[in-house]
C-alpha positions in Angstrom: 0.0 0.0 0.0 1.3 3.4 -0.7 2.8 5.3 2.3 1.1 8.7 2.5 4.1 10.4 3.6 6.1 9.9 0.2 7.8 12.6 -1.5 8.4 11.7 -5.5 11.1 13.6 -7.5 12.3 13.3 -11.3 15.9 14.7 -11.9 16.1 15.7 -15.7 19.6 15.2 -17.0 21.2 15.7 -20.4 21.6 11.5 -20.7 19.4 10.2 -18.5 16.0 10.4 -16.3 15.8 9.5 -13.0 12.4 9.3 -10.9 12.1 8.4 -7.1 9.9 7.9 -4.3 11.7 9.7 -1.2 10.7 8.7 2.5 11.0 11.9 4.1 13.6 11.2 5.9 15.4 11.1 2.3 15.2 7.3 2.0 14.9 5.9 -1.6 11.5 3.9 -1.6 11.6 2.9 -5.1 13.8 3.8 -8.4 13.8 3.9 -12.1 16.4 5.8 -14.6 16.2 5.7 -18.5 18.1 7.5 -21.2 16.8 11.4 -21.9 15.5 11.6 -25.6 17.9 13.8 -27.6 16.6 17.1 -28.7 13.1 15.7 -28.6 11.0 17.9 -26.5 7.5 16.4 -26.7 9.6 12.4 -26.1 11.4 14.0 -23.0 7.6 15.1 -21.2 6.5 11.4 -22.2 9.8 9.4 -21.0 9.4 11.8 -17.4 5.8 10.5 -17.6 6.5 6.9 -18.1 9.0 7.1 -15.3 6.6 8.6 -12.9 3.6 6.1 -13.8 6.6 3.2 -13.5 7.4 4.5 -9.9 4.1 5.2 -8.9 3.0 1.7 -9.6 6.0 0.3 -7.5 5.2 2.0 -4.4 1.9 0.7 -5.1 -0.1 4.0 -5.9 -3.2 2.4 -7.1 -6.4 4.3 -7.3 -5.0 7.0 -4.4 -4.4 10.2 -5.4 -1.5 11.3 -7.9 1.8 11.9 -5.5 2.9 16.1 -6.2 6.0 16.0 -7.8 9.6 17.8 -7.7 11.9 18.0 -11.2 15.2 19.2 -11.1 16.2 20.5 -14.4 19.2 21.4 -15.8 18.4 24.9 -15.9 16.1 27.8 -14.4 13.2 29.1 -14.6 12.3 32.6 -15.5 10.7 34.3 -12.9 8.6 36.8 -15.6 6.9 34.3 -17.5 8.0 30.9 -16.0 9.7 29.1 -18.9 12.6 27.1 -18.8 15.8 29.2 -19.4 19.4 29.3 -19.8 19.2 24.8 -20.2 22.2 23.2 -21.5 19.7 20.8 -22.6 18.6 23.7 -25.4 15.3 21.7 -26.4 14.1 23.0 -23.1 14.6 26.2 -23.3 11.5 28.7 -23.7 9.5 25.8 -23.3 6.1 26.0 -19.9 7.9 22.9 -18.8 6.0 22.6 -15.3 2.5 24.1 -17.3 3.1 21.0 -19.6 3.8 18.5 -17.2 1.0 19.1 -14.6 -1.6 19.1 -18.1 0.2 15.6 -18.7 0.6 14.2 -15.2 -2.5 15.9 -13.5 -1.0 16.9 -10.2 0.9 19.9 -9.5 4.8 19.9 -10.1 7.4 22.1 -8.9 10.9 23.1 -10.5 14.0 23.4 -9.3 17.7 24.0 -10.8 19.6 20.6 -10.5 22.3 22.0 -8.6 19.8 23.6 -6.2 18.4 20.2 -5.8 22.3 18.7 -5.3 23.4 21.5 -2.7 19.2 20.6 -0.9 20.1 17.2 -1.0 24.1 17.2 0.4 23.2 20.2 2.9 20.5 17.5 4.9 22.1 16.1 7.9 22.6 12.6 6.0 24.9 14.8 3.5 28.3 15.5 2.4 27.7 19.6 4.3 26.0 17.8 7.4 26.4 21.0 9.8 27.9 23.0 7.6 25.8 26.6 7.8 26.9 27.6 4.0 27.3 24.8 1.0 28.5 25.9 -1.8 27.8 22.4 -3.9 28.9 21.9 -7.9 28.1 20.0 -11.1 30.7 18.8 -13.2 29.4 16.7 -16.0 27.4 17.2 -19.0 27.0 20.6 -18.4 28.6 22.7 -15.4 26.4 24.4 -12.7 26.4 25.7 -8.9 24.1 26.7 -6.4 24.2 28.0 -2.8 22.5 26.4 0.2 22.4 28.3 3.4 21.0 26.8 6.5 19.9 23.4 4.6 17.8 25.6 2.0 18.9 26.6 -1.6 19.1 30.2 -2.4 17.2 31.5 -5.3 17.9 35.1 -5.6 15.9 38.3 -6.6 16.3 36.6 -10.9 16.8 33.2 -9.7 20.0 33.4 -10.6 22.3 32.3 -7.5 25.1 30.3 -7.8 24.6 30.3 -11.8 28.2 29.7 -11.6 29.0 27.6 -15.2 28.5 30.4 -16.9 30.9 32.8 -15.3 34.2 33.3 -17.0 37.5 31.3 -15.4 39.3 33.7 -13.9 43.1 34.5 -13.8 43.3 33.2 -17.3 46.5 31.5 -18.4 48.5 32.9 -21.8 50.1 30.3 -24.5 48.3 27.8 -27.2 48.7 25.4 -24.8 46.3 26.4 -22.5 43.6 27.9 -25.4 41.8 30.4 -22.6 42.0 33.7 -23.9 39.3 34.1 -25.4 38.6 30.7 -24.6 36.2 27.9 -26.2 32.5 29.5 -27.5 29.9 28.0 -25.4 26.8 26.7 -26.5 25.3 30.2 -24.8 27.1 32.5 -27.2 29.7 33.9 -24.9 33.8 32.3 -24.9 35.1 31.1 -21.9 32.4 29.9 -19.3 33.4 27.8 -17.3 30.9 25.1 -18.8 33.4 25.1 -21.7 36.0 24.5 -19.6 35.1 22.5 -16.8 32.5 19.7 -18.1 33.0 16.4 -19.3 32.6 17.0 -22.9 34.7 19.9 -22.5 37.6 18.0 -20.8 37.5 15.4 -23.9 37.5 18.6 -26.4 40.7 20.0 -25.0 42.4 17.1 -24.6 41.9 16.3 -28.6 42.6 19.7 -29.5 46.4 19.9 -28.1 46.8 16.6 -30.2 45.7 14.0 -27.7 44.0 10.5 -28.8 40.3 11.3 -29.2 38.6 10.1 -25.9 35.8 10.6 -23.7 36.1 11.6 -20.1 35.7 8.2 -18.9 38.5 6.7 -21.5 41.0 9.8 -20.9 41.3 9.4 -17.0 42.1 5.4 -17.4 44.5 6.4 -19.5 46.2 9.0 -17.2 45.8 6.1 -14.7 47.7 3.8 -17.1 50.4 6.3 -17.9 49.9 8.3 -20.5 51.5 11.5 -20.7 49.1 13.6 -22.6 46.3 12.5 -20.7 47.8 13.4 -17.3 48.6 17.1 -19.3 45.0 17.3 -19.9 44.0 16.2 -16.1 46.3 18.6 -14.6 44.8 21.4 -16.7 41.6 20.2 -15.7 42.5 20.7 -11.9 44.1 23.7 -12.6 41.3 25.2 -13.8 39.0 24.1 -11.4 40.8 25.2 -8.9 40.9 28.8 -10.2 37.2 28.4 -10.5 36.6 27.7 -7.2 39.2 29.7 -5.3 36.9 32.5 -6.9 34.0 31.1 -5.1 35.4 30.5 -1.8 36.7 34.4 -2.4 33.6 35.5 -2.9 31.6 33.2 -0.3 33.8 31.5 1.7 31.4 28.8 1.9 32.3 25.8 4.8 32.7 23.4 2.4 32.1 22.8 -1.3 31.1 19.7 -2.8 31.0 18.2 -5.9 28.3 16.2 -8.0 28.2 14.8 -11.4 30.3 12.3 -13.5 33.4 14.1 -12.7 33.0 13.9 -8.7 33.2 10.4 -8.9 36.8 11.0 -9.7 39.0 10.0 -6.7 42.1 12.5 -7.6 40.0 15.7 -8.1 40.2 15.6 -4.4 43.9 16.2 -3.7 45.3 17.8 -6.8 42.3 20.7 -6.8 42.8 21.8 -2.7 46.8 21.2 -3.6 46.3 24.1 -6.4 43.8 26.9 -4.7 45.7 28.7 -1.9 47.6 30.2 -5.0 44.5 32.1 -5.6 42.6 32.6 -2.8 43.0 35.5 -0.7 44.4 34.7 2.3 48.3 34.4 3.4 47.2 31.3 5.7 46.0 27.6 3.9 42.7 26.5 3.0 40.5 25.4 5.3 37.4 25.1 3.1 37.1 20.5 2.7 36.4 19.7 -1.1 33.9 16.8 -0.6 32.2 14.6 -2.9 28.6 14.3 -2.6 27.3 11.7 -0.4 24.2 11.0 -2.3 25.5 10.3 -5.4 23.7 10.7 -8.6 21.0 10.8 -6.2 21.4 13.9 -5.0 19.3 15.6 -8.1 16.2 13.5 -7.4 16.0 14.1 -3.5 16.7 17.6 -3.6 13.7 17.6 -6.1 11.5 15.7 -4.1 11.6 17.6 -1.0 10.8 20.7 -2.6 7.0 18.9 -1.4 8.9 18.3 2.2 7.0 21.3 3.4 3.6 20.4 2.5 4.0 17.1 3.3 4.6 17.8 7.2 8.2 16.7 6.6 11.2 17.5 9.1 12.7 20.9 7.5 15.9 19.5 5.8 19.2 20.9 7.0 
């Protein structure tokens, strides 16, 4: 029978779907993931809809009435006439995503940023900022996004714009051909040099091929690093290089108590030292670091709670954080 106290979220990636039921203590009731459909708009609503109706019918939903649901996009939304903006899944973009949705699904939805829903999710006490007053958390995989949690709740901002850190340029740029970041790569928003350019997974794979390296995927260039090869440990250290420029910025800016990383690119076990080893060179202060780089807890989780609890409220659920 269903449990009246579930939460259900859907986080909307660039490859793939992911729906879940939520306890609201943030335990995972029931799962299913499929791929996203590729600059199909009207396949994406239907594939979300299947995954609902598929999660819905393991938690045993029945005749009761439709679970609300949470979607963390990979995007905003505009606060003027509430379509999806600035999406580095484009197909989105200008489109009444949570207007279509509730017409399809017939319950109300909510939307969230997907790193709003990642910093939600790792600022709970069962995540990576567990007592940490301000998370600063970051997505590093198809695309490249931040967000700000403060006290265990996202900040918005006046435009909904906070954190929209991808799409800020990398500071302290570095000269030569072998670096390529003055102006930097064009990105898929029209400006060069965002750090969505710089710092995502296709973007790593780009700039490893373009200084003459074996074409490879993400995934294929860090075994190879791991195996030895020279060019791919060039690329990963201007990877980490960059990164930590990027987020010296942030920690300059916010000096958040930690920072923590989501996405395909978390799940990379050296990020972890080389990055902290490379950001006291920019951050403004004569003494070390203190601020932990952490990778999030949750997983590829973290998306689809921090989507489901935007419900928490109205659900009677403990505040989370």
């Amino acid at each position: 029978m269903q449990d009246p106290g579930l939460l259900l979220g859907v986080d909307l990636g660039g490859t793939k779907i992911e729906c879940a039921a939520l306890r609201a203590d943030g335990g995972i009731v029931a799962r299913r993931r499929r791929p996203t459909p590729q600059g199909d708009y009207a396949a994406t609503l239907q594939a979300i809809a299947a995954s609902v109706a598929a999660v819905e019918h393991d938690v045993g939903a029945g005749a009761r009435p439709a679970l609300p649901l949470g979607v963390a996009i990979p995007g905003s939304v505009s606060p003027l006439d509430e379509r999806v903006r600035n999406a580095n899944s484009q197909v989105l973009n200008g489109q009444a995503l949570q207007r279509d949705l509730q017409a399809l699904l017939r319950r109300p939805v909510r939307l969230c940023n997907d790193a709003n829903a990642l910093a939600t999710s790792e600022a709970a006490p069962d995540g990576a900022g567990a007592g940490c007053e301000l998370v600063f958390a970051a997505i590093l995989g198809t695309g490249v996004g931040g967000a700000i949690a403060c006290r265990g709740r996202a900040v918005e901002g006046a435009n909904r714009l906070a954190g929209e850190w991808g799409h800020n340029p990398l500071p302290w740029p570095r000269a030569g051909a072998a670096w390529r970041e003055f102006p930097g790569p064009r990105c898929w928003c029209g400006q060069h040099g965002c750090l969505e350019s710089l710092l995502s997974g296709p973007a790593l794979a780009a700039d490893h091929a373009a200084l003459g390296g074996t074409p490879l995927d993400a995934a294929a260039l860090l075994q190879a690093m791991r195996d030895g090869d020279a060019a791919a440990r060039a690329s990963f250290v201007r990877y980490c290089d960059r990164l930590a420029r990027a987020l010296a910025q942030v920690i300059n800016l916010l000096d958040p108590d930690c920072i923590v990383l989501g996405g395909g690119l978390s799940n990379v076990p050296e990020l972890y030292e080389e990055v902290p080893a490379r950001w006291n060179a920019w951050v403004f202060s004569p003494q070390p670091v203190r601020t932990p780089l952490l990778r999030a807890r949750h997983g590829d989780s973290s998306g689809v709670r921090g989507a489901a609890w935007l419900w928490a409220a109205d659900a009677h659920a403990p505040r989370v954080g």
